[in-house]
C-alpha positions, 0 to 999 in steps of 0.5 A: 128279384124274380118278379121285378125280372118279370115285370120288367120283361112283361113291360117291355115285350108283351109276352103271351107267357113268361116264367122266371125261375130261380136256379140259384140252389143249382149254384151252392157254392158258388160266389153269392152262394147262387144268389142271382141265377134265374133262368127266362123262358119267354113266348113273345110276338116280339121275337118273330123273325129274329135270331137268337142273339137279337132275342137275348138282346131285348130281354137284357135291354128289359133288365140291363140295369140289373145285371150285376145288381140282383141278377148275377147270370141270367139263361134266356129261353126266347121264343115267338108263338108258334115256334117249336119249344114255345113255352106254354105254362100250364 
């Protein structure tokens, strides 16, 4: 599920880096026992200018389909180059 939710996100917003994590082992016990929890952090000249919220929603509307079907809570860290917090893998 973490590469169908990088891939579709890659597709759709062109990021200069992208890593989806699976934080479903945070959530043991949970209903699903933490199965579709992932944390996006995501660097994209496609957020340039935009608000949070704005941000948050390309990303759902990249992966919409698959909330409630494989993605059960997703955290969205949306940032655009430049930006304090950037996210920049090594």
């Amino acid at each position: 599920m973490a590469e169908t939710i990088r891939r579709r996100i890659a597709t759709a917003l062109q990021p200069e880096s992208i890593e989806v994590i699976d934080e479903g082992h945070l959530h043991a016990g949970h209903a699903g026992e933490g199965q579709g929890h992932f944390r996006v952090r995501i660097t994209s000249t496609a957020f340039a200018g935009l608000p949070s919220l704005k941000r948050h929603r390309q990303v759902y509307d990249a992966v919409g389909d698959l909330m409630g079907h494989g993605i059960h809570a997703l955290a969205i860290e949306a940032t655009a180059p430049g930006e304090q917090g950037a996210h920049n893998p090594a």
